[in-house]
mmCIF file of the C-alpha atoms, coordinates in Angstrom:
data_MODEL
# 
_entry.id   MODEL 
# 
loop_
_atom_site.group_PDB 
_atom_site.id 
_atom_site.type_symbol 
_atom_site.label_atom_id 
_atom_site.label_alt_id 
_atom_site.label_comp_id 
_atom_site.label_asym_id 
_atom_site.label_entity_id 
_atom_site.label_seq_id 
_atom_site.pdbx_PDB_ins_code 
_atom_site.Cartn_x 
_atom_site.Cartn_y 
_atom_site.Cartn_z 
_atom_site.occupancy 
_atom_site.B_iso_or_equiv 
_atom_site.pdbx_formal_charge 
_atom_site.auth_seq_id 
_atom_site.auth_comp_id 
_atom_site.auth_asym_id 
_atom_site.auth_atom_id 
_atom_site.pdbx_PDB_model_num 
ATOM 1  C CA . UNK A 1 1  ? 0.000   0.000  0.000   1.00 0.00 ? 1  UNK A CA 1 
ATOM 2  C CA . UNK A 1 2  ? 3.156   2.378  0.783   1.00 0.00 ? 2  UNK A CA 1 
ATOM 3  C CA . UNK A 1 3  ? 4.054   2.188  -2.625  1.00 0.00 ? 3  UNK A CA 1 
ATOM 4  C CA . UNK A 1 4  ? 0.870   3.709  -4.135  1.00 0.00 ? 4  UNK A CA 1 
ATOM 5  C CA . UNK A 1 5  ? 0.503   5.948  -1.592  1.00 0.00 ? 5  UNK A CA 1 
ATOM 6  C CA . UNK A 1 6  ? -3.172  4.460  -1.068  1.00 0.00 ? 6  UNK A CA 1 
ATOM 7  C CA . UNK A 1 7  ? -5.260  5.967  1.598   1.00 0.00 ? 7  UNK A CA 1 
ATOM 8  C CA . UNK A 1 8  ? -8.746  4.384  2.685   1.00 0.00 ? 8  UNK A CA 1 
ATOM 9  C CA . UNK A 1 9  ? -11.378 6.718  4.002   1.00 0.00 ? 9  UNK A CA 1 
ATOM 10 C CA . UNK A 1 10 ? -14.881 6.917  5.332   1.00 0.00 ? 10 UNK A CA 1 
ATOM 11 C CA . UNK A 1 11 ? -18.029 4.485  5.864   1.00 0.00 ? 11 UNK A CA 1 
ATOM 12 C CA . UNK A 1 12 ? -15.876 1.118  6.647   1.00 0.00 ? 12 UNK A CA 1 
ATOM 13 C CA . UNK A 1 13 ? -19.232 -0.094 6.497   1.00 0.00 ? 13 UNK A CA 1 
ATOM 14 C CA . UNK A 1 14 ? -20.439 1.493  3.754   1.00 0.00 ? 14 UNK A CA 1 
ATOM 15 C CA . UNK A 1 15 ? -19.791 0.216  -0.243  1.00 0.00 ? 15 UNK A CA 1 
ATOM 16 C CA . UNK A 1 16 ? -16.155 0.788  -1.749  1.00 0.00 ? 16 UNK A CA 1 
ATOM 17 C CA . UNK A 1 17 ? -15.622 3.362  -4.045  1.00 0.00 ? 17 UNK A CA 1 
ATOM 18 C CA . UNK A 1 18 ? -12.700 3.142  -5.863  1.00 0.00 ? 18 UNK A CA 1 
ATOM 19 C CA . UNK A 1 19 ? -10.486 6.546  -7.261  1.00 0.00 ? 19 UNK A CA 1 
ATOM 20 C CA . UNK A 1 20 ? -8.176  6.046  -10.127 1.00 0.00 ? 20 UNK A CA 1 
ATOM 21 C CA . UNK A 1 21 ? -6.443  9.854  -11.163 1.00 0.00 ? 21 UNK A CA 1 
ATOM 22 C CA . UNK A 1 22 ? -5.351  9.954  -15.012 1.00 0.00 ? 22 UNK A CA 1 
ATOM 23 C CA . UNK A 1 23 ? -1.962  10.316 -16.475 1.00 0.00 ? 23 UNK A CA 1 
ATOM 24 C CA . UNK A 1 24 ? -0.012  13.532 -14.670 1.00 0.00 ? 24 UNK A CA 1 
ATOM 25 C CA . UNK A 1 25 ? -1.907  13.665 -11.762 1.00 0.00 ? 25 UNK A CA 1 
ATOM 26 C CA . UNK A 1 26 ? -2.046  12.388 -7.983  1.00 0.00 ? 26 UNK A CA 1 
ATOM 27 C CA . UNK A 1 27 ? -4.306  11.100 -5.192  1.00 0.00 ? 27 UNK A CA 1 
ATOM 28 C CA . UNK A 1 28 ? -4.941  14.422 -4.604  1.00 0.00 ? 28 UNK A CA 1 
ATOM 29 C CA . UNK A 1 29 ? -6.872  15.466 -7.768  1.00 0.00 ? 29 UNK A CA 1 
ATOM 30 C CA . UNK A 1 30 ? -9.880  13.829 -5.821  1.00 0.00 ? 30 UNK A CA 1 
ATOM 31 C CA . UNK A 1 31 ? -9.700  16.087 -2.411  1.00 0.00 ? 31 UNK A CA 1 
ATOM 32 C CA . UNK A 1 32 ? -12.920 18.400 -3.270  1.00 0.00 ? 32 UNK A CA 1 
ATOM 33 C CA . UNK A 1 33 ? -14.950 15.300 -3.901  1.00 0.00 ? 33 UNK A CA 1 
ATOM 34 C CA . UNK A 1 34 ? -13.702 12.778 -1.251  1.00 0.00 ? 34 UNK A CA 1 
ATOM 35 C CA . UNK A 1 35 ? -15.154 13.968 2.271   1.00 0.00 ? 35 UNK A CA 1 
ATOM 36 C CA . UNK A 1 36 ? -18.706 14.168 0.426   1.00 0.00 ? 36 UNK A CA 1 
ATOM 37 C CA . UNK A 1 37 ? -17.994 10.883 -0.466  1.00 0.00 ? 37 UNK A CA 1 
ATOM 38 C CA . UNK A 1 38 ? -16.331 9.303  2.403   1.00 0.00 ? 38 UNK A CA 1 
ATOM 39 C CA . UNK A 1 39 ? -19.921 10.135 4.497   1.00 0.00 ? 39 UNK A CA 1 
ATOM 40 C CA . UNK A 1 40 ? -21.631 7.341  2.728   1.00 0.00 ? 40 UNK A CA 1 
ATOM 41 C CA . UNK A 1 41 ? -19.006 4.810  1.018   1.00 0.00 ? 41 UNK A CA 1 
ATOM 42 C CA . UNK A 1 42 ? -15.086 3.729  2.061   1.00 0.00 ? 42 UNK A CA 1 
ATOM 43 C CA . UNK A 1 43 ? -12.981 5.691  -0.383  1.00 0.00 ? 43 UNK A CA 1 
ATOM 44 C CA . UNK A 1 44 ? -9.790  4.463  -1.614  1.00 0.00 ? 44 UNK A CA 1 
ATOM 45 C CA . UNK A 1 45 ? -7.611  7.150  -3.213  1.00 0.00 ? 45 UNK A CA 1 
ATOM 46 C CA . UNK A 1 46 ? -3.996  6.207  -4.966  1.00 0.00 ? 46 UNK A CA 1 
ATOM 47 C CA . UNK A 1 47 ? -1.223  6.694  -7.217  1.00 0.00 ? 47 UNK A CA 1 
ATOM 48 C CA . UNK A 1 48 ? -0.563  5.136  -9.731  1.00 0.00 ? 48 UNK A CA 1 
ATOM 49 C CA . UNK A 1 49 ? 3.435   3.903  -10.387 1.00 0.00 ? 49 UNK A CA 1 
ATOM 50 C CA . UNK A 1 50 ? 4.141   6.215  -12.781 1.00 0.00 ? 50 UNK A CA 1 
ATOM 51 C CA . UNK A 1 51 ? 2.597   9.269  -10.935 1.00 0.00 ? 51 UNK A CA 1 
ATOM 52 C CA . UNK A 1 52 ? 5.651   11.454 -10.231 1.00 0.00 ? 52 UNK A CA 1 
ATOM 53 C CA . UNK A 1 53 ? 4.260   11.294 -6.593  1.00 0.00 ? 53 UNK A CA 1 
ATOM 54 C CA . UNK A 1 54 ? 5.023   7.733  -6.032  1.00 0.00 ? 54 UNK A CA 1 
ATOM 55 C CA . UNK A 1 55 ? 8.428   8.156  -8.255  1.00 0.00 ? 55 UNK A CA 1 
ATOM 56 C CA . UNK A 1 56 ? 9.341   11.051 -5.900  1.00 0.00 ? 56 UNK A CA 1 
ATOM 57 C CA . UNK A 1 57 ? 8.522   8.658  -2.454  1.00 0.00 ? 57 UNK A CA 1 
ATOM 58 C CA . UNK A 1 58 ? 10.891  5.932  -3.714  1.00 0.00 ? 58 UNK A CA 1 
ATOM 59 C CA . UNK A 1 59 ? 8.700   3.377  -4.744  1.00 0.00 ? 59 UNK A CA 1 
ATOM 60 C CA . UNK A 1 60 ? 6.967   1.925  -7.682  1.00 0.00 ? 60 UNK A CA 1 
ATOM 61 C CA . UNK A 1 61 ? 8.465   1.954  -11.796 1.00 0.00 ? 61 UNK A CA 1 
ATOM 62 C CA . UNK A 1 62 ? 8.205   5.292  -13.748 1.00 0.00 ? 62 UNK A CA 1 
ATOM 63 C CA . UNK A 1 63 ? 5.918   3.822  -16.186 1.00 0.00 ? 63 UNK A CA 1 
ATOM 64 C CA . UNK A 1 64 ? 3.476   0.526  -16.270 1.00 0.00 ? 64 UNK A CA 1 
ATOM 65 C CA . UNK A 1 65 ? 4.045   -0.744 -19.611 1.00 0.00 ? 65 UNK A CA 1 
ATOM 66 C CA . UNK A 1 66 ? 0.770   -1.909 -20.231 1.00 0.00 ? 66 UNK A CA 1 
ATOM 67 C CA . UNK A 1 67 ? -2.724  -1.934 -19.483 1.00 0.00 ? 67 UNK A CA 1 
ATOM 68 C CA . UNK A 1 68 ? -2.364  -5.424 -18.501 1.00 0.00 ? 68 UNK A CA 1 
ATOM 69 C CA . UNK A 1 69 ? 0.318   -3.876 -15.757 1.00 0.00 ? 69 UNK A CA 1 
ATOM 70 C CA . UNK A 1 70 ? -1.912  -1.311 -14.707 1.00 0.00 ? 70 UNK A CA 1 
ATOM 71 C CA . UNK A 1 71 ? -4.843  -3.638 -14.122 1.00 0.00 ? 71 UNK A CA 1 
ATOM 72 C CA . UNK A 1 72 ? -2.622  -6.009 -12.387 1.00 0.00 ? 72 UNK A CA 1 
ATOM 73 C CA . UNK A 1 73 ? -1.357  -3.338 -9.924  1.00 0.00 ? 73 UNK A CA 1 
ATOM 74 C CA . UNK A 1 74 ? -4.771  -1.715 -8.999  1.00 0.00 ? 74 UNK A CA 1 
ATOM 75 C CA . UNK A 1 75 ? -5.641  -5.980 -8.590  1.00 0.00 ? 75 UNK A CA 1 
ATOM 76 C CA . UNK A 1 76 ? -2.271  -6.250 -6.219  1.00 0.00 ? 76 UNK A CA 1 
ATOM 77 C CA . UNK A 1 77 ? -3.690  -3.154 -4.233  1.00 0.00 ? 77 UNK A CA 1 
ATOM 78 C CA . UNK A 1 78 ? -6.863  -4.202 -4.096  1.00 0.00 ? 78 UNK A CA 1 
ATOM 79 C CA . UNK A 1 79 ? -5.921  -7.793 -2.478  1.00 0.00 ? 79 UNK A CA 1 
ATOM 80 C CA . UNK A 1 80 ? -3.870  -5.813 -0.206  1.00 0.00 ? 80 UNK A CA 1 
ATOM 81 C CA . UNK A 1 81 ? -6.753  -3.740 1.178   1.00 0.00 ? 81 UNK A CA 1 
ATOM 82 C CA . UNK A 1 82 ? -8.876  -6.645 1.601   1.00 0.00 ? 82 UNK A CA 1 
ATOM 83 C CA . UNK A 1 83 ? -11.194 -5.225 -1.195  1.00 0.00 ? 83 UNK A CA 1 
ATOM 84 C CA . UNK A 1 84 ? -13.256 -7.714 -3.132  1.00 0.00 ? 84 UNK A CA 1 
ATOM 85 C CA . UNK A 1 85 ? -16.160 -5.419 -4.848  1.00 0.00 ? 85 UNK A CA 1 
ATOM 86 C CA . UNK A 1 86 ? -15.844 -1.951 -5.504  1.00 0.00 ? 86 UNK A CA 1 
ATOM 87 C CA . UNK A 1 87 ? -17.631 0.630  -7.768  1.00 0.00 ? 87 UNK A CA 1 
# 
């Protein structure tokens, strides 16, 4: 989980709502929308590896070189957090 830089929030009860930022941005592009969401549903905010904010903390690769890689890191993190449905 370090090495996204995930951070669960909210409902632990509640559904899982899942926030993936595009290329060139961070966790942080979903601030404004998180605490509105985190009343209701679990939020899980991350990085991706080749967000410079995960390059900059040490961890991760610079790039995923696929799709496939991407999918199978957001599956990786998911198993980590104990997450086995999400929206």
């Amino acid at each position: 989980m370090k090495k996204m830089n995930a951070r669960v929030l909210g409902n632990e009860d509640g559904e899982t709502v899942v926030l993936a930022h595009g290329y060139g941005g961070t966790r942080f592009v979903w601030d404004d929308v998180v605490p509105a969401l985190a009343a209701r549903f679990r939020v899980v905010v991350f990085d991706w590896s080749f967000s410079g904010a995960v390059a900059a903390s040490g961890g991760g690769e610079r790039y995923c070189s696929s799709y496939y890689a991407l999918a199978d890191e957001l599956v990786a993190l998911m198993d980590e957090l104990g997450v086995r449905q999400a929206a």
